[in-house]
Biopython code that builds the backbone (N, CA, C, O; Angstrom):
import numpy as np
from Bio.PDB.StructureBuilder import StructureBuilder

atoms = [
    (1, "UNK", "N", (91.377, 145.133, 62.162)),
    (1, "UNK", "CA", (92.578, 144.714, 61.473)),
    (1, "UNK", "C", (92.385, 143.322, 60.880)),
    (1, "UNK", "O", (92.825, 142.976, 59.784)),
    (2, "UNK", "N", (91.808, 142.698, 61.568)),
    (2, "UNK", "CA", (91.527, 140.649, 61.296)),
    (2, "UNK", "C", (90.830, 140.975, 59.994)),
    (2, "UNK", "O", (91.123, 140.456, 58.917)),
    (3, "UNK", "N", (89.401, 142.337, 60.281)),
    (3, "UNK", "CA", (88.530, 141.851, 59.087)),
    (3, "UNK", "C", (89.356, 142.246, 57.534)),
    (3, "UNK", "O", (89.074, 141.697, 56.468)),
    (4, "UNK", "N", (90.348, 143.248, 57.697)),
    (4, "UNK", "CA", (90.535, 143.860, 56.370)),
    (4, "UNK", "C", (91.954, 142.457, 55.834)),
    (4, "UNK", "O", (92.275, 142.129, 54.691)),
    (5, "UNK", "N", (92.549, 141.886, 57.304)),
    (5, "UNK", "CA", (93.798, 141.402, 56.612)),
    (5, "UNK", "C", (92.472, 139.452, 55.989)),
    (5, "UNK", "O", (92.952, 138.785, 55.072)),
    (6, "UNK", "N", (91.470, 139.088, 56.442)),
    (6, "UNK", "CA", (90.540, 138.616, 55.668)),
    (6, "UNK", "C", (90.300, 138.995, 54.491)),
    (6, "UNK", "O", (90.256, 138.211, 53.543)),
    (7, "UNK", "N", (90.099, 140.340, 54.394)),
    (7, "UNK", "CA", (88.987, 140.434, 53.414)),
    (7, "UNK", "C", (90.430, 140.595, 52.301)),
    (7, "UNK", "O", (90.653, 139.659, 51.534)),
    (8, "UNK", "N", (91.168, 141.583, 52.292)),
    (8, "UNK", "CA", (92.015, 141.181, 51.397)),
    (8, "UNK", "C", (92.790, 139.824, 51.198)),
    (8, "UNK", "O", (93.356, 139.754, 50.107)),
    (9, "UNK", "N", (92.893, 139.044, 51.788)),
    (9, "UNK", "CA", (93.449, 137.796, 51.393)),
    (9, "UNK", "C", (95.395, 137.797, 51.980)),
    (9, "UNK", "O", (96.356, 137.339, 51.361)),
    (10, "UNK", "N", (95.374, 138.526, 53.422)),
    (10, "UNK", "CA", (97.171, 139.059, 53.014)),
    (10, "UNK", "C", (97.598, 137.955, 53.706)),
    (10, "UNK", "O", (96.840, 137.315, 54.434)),
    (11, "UNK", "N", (98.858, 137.658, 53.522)),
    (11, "UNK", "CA", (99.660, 136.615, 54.028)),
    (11, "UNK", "C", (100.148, 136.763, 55.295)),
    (11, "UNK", "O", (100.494, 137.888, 55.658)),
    (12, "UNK", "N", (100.251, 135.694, 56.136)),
    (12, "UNK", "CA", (100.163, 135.955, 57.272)),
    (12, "UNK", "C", (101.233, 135.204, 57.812)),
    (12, "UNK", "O", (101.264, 134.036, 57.425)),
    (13, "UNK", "N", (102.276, 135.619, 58.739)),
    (13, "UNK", "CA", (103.576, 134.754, 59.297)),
    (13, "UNK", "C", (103.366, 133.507, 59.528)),
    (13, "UNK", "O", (102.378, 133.382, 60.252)),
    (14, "UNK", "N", (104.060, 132.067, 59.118)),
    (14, "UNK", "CA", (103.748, 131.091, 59.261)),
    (14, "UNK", "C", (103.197, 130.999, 61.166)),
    (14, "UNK", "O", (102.295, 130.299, 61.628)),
    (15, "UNK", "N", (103.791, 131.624, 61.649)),
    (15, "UNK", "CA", (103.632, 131.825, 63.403)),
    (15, "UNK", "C", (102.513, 131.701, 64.038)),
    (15, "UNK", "O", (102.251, 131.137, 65.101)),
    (16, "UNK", "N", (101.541, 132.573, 62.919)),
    (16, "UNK", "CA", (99.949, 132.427, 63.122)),
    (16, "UNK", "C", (99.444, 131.035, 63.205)),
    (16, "UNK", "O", (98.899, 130.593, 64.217)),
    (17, "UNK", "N", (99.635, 130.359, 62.129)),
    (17, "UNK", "CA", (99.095, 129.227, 61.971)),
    (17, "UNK", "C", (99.556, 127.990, 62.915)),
    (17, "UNK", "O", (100.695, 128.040, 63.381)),
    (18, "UNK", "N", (98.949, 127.181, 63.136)),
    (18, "UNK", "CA", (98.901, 126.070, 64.465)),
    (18, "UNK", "C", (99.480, 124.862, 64.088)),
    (18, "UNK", "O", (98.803, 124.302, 63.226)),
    (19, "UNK", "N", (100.525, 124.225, 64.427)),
    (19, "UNK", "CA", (101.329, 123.628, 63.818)),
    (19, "UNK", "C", (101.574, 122.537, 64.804)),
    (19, "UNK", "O", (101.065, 122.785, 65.897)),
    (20, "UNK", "N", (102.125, 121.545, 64.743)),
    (20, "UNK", "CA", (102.913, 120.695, 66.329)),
    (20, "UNK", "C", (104.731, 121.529, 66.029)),
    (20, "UNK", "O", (105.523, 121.700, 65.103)),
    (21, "UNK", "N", (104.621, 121.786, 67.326)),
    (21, "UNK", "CA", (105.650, 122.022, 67.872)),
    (21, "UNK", "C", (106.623, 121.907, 68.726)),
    (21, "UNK", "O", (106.544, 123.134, 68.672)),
    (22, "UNK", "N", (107.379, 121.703, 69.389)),
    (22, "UNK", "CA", (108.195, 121.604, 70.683)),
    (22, "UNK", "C", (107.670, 122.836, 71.542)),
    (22, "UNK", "O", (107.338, 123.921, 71.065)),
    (23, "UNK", "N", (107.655, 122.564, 72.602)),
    (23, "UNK", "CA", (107.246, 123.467, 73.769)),
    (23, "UNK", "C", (107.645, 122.684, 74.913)),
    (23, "UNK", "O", (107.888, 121.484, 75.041)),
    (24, "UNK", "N", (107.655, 123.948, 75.953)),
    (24, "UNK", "CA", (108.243, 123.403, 76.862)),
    (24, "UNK", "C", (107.162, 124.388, 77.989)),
    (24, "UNK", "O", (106.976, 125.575, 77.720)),
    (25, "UNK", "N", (106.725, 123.964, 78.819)),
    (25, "UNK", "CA", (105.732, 124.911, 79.805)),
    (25, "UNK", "C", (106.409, 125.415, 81.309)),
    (25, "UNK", "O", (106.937, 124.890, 82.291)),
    (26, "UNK", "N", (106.104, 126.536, 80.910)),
    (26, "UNK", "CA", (106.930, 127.503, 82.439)),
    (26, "UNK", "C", (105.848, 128.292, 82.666)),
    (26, "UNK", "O", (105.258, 128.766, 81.695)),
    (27, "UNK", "N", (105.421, 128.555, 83.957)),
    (27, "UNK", "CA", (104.840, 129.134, 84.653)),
    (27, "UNK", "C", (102.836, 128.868, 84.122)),
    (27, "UNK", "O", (102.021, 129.788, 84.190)),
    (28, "UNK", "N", (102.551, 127.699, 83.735)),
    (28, "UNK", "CA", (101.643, 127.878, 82.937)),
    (28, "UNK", "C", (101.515, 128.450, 81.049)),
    (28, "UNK", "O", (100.607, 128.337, 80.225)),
    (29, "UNK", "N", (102.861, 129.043, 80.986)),
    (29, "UNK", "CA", (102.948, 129.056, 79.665)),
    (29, "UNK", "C", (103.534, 128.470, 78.890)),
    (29, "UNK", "O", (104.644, 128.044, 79.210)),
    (30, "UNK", "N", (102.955, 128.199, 77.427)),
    (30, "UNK", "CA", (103.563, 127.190, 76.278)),
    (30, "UNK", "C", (104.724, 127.982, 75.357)),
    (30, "UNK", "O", (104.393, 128.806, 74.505)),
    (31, "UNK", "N", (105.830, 127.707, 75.572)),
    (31, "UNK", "CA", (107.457, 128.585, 75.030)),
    (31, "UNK", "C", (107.673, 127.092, 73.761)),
    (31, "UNK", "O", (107.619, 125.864, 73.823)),
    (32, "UNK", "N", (107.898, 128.013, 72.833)),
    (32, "UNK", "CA", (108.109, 127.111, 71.927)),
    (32, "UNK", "C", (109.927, 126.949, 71.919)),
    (32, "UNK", "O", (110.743, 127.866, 72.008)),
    (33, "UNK", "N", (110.153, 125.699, 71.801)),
    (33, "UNK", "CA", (111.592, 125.562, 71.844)),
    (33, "UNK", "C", (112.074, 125.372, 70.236)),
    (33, "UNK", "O", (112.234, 124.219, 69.835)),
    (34, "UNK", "N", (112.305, 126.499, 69.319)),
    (34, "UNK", "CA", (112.937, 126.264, 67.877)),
    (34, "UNK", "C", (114.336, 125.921, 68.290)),
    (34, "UNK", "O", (114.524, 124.724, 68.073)),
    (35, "UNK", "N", (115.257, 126.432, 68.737)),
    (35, "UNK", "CA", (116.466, 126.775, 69.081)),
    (35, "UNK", "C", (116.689, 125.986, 70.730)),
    (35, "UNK", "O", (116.436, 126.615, 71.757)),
    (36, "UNK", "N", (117.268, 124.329, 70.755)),
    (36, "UNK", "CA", (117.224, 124.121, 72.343)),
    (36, "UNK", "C", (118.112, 124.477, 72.603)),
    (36, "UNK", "O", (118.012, 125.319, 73.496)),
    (37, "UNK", "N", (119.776, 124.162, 72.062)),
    (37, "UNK", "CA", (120.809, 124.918, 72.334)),
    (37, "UNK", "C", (120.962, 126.407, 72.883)),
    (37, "UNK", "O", (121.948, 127.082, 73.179)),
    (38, "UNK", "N", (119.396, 126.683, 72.903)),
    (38, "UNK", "CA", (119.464, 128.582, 73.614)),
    (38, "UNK", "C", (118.860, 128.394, 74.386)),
    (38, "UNK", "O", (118.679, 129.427, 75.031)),
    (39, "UNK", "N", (118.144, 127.226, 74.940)),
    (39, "UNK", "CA", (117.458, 126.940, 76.007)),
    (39, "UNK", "C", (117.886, 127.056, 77.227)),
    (39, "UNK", "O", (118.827, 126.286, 77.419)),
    (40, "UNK", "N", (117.620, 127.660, 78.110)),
    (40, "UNK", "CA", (119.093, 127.132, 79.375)),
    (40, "UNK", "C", (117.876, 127.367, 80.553)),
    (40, "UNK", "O", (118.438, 127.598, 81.624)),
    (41, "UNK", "N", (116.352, 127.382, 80.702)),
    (41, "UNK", "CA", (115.524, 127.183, 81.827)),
    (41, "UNK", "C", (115.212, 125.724, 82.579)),
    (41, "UNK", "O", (114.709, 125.597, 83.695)),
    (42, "UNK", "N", (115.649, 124.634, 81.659)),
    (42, "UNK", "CA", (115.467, 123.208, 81.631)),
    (42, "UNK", "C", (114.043, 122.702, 81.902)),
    (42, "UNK", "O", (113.223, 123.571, 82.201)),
    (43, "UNK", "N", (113.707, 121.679, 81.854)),
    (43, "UNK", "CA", (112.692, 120.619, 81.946)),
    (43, "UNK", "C", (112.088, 120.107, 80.585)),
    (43, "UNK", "O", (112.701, 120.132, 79.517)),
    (44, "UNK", "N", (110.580, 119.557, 80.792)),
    (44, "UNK", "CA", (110.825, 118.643, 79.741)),
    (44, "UNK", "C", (110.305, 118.989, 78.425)),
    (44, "UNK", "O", (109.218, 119.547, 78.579)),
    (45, "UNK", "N", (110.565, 118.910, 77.420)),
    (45, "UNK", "CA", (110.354, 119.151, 75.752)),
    (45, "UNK", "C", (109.138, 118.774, 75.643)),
    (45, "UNK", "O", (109.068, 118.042, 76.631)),
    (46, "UNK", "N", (107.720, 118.722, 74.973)),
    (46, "UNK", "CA", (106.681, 118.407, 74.520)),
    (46, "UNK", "C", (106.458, 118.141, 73.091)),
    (46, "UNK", "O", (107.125, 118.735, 72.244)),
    (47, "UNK", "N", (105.802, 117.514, 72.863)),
    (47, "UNK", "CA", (105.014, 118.139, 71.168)),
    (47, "UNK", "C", (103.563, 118.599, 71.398)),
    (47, "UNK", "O", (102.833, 117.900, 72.101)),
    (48, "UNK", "N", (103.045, 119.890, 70.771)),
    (48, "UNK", "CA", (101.431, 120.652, 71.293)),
    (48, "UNK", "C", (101.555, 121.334, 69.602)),
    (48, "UNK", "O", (102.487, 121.852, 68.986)),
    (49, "UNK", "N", (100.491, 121.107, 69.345)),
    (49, "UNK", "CA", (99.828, 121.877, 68.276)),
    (49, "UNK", "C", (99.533, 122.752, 68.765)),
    (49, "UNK", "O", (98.522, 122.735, 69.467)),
    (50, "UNK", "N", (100.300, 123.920, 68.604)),
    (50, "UNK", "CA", (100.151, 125.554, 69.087)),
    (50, "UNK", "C", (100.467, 126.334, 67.728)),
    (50, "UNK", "O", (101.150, 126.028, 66.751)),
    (51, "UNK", "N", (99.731, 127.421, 68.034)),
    (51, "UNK", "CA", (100.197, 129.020, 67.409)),
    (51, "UNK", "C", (100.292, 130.450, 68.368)),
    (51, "UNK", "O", (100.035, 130.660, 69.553)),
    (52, "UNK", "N", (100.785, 131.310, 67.270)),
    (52, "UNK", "CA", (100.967, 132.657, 68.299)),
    (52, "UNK", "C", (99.906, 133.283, 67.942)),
    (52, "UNK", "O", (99.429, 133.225, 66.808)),
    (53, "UNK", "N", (99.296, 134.154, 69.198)),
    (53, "UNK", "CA", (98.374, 134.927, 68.656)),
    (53, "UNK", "C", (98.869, 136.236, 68.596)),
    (53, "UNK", "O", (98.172, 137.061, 68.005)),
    (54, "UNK", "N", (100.091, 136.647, 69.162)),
    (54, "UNK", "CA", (100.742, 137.935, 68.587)),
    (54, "UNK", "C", (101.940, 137.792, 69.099)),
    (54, "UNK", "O", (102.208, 137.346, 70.214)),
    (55, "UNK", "N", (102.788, 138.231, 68.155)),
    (55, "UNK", "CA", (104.379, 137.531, 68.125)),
    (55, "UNK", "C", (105.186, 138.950, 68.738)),
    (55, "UNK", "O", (104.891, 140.100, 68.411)),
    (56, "UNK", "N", (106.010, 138.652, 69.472)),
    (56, "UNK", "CA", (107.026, 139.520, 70.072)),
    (56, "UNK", "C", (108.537, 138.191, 70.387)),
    (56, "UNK", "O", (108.486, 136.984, 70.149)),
    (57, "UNK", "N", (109.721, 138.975, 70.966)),
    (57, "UNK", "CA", (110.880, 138.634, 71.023)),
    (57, "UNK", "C", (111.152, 137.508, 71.980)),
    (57, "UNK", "O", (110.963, 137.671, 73.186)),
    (58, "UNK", "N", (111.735, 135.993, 71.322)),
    (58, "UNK", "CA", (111.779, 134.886, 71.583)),
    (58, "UNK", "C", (112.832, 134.655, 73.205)),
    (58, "UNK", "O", (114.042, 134.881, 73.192)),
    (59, "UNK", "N", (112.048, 134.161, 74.550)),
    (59, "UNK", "CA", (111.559, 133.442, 74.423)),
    (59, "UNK", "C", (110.206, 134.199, 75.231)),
    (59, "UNK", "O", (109.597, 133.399, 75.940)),
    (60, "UNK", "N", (109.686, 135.511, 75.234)),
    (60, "UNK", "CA", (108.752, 135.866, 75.855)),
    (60, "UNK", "C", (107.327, 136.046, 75.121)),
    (60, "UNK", "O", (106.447, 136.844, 75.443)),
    (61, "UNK", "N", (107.308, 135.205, 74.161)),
    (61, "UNK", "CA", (105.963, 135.006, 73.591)),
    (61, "UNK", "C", (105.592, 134.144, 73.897)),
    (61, "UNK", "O", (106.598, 133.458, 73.720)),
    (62, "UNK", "N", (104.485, 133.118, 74.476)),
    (62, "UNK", "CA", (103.921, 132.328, 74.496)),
    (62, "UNK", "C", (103.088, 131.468, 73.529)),
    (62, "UNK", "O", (102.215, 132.216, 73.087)),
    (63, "UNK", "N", (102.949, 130.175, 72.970)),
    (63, "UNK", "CA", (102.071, 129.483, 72.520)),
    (63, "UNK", "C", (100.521, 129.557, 72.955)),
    (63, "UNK", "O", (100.305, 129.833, 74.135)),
    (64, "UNK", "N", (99.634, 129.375, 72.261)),
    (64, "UNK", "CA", (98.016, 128.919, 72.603)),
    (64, "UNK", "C", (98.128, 127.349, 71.969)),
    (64, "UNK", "O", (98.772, 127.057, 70.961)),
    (65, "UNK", "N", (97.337, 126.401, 72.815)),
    (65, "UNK", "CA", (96.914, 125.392, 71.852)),
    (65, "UNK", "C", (96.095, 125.781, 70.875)),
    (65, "UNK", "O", (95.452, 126.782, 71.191)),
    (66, "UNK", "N", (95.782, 125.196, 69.358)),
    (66, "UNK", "CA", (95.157, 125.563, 68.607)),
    (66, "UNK", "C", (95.046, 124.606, 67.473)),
    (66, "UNK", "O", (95.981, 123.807, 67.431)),
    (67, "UNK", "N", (94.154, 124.479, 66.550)),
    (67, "UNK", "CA", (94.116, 123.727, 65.601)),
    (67, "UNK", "C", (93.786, 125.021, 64.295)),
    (67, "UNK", "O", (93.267, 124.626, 63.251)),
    (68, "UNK", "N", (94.028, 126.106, 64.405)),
    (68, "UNK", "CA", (93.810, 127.154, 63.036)),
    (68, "UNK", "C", (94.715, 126.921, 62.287)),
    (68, "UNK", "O", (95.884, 127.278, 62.434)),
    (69, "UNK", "N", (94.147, 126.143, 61.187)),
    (69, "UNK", "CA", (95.423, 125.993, 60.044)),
    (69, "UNK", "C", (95.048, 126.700, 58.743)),
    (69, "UNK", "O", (95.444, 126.389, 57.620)),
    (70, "UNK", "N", (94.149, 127.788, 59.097)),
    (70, "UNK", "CA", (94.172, 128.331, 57.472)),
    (70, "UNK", "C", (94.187, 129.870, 58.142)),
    (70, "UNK", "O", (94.646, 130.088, 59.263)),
    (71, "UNK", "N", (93.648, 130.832, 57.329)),
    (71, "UNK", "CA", (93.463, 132.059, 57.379)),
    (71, "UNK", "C", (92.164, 132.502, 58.154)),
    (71, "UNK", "O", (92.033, 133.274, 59.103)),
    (72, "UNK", "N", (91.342, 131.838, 57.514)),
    (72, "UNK", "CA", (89.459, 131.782, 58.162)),
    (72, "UNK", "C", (89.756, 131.088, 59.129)),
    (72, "UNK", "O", (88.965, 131.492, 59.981)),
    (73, "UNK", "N", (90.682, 129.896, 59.836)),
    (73, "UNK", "CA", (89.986, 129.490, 61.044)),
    (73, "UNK", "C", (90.912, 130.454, 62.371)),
    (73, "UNK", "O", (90.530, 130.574, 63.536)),
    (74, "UNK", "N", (91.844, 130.887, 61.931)),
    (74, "UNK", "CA", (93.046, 132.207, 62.823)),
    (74, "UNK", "C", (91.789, 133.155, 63.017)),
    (74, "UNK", "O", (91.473, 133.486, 64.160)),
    (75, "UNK", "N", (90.965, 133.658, 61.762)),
    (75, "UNK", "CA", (90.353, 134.655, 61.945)),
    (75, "UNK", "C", (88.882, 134.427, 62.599)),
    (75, "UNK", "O", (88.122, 135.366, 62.832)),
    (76, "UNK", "N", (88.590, 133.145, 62.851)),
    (76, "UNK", "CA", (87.182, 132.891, 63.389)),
    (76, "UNK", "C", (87.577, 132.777, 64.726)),
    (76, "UNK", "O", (86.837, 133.114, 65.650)),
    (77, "UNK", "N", (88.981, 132.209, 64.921)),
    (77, "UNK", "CA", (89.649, 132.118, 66.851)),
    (77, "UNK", "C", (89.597, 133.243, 66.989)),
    (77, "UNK", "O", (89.416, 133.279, 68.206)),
    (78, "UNK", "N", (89.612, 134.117, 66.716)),
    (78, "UNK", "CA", (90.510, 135.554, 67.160)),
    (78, "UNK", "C", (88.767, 136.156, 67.731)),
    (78, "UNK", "O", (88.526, 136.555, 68.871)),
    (79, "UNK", "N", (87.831, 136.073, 66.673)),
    (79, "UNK", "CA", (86.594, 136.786, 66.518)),
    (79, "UNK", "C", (85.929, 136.230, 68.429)),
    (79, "UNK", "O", (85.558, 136.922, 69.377)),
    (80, "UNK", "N", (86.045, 134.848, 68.269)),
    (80, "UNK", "CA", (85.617, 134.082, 69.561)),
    (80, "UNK", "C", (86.175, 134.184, 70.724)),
    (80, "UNK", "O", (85.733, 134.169, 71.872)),
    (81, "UNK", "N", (87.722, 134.343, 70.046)),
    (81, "UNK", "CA", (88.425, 134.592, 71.769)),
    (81, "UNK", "C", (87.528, 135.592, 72.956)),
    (81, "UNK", "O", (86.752, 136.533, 72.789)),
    (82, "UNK", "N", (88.126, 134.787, 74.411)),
    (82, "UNK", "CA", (87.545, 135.512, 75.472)),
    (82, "UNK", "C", (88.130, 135.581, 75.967)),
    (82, "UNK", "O", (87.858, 135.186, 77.101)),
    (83, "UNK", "N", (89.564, 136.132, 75.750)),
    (83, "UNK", "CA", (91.288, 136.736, 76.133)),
    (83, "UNK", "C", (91.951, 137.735, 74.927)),
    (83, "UNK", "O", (91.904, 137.648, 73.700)),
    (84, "UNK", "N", (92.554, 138.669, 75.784)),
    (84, "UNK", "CA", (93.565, 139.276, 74.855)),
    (84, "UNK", "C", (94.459, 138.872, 73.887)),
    (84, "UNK", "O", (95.118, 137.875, 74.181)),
    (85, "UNK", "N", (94.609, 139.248, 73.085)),
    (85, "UNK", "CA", (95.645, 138.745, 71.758)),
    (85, "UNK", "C", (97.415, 138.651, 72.524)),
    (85, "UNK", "O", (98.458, 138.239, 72.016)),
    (86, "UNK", "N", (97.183, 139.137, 73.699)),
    (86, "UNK", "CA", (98.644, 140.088, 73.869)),
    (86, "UNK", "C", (99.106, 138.737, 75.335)),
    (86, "UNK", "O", (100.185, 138.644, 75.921)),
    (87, "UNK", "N", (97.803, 137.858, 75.544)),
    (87, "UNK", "CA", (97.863, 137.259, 76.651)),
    (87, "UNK", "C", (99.295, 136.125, 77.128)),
    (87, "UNK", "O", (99.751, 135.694, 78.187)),
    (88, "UNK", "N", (99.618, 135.991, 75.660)),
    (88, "UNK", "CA", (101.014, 135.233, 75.454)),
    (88, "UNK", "C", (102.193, 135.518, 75.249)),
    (88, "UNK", "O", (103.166, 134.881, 74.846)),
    (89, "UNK", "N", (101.929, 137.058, 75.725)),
    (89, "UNK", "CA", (103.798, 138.123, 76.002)),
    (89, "UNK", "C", (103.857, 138.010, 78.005)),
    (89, "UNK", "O", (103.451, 138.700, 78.940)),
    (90, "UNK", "N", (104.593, 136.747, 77.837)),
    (90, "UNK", "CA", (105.026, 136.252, 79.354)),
    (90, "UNK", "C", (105.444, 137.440, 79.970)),
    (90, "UNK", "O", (105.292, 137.483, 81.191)),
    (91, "UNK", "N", (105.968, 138.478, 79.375)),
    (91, "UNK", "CA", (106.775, 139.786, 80.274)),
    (91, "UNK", "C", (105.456, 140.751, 79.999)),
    (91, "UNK", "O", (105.793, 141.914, 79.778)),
    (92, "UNK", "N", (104.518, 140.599, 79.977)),
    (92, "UNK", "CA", (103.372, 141.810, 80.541)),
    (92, "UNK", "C", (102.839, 141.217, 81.847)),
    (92, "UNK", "O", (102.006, 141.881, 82.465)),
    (93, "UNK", "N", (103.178, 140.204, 82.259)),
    (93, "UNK", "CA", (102.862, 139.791, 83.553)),
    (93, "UNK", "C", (103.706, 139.969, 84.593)),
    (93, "UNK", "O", (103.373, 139.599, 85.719)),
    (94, "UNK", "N", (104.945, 140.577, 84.345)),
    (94, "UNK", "CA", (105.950, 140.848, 85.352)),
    (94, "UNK", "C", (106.099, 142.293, 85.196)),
    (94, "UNK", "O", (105.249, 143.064, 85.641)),
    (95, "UNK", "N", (107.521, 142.834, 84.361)),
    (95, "UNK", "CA", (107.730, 143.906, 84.864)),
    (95, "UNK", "C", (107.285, 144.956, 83.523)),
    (95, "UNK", "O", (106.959, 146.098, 83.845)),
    (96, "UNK", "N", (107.272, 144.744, 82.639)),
    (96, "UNK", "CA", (106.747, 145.633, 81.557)),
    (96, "UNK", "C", (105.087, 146.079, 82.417)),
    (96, "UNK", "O", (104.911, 147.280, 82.617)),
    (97, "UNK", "N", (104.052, 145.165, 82.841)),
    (97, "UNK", "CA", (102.429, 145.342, 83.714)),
    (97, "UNK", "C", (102.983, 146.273, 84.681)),
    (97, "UNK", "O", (102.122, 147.087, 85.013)),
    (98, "UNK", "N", (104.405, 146.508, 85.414)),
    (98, "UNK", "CA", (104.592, 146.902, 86.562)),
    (98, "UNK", "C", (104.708, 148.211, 85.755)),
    (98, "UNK", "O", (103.789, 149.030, 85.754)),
    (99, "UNK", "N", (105.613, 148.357, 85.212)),
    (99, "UNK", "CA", (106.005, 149.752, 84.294)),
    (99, "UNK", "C", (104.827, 150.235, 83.820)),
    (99, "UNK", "O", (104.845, 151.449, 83.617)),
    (100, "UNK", "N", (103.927, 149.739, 83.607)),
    (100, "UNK", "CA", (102.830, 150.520, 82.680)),
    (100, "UNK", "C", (102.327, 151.176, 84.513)),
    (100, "UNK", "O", (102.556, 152.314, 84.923)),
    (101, "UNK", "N", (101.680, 150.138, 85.240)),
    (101, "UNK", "CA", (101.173, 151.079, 86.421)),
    (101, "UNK", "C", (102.180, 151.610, 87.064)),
    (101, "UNK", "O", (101.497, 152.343, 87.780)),
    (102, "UNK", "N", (102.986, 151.776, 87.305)),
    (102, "UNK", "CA", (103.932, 152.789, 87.863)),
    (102, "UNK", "C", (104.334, 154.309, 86.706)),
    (102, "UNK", "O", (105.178, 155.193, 86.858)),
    (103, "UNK", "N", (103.605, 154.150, 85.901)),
    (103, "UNK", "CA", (103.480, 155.149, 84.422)),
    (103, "UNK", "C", (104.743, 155.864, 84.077)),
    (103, "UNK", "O", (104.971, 157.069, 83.977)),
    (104, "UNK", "N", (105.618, 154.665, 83.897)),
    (104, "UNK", "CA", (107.049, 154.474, 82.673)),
    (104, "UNK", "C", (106.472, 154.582, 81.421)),
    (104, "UNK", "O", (107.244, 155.131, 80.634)),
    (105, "UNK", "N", (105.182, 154.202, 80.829)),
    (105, "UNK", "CA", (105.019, 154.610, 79.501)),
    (105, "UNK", "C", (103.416, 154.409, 79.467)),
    (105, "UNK", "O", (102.784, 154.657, 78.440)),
]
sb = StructureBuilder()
sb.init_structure("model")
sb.init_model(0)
sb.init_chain("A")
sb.init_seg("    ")
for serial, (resi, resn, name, xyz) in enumerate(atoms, 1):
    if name == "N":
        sb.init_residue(resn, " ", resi, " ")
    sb.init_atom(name, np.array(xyz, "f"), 0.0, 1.0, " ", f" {name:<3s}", serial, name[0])
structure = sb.get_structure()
């Protein structure tokens, strides 16, 4: 999928790309805070140059630190990674991981 959305040139959600952001870290993971007023886990705000490496429903996606600010360097992280793309959906570590081995889906 990386090589063809490369090779054609397609546009890619600003989300991808590695930006400074607000984050806030729970459990080891980087939650980006767009919205604090929806915040209600508390502690303290950050700034981290993060991106997503695959986006799902806010606030159970997680940040990576990252410096990929173009198209080629998203797609040279991705090629190198030595983790799943999926490693920053905070709810595959609880009960969605439980549901899959208990074979809900």
């Amino acid at each position: 999928m990386w090589t063809y959305i490369l090779l054609e040139r397609l546009p890619l959600a600003p989300l991808y790309y590695a930006m400074e952001r607000p984050v806030i870290e729970r459990d080891g993971a980087l939650i980006v805070i767009d919205e604090p007023e929806r915040w209600r886990w508390g502690g303290e705000t950050r700034t981290a140059r993060v991106r997503f490496r695959s986006l799902g429903c806010w606030p159970v996606t997680a940040a990576v630190p990252s410096d990929a600010g173009t198209l080629e360097d998203v797609f040279r992280e991705v090629l190198t990674a030595n983790v799943s793309e999926r490693r920053g959906r905070v709810s595959d570590a609880g009960t969605l991981e439980r549901h899959k081995r208990e074979g809900y889906f």
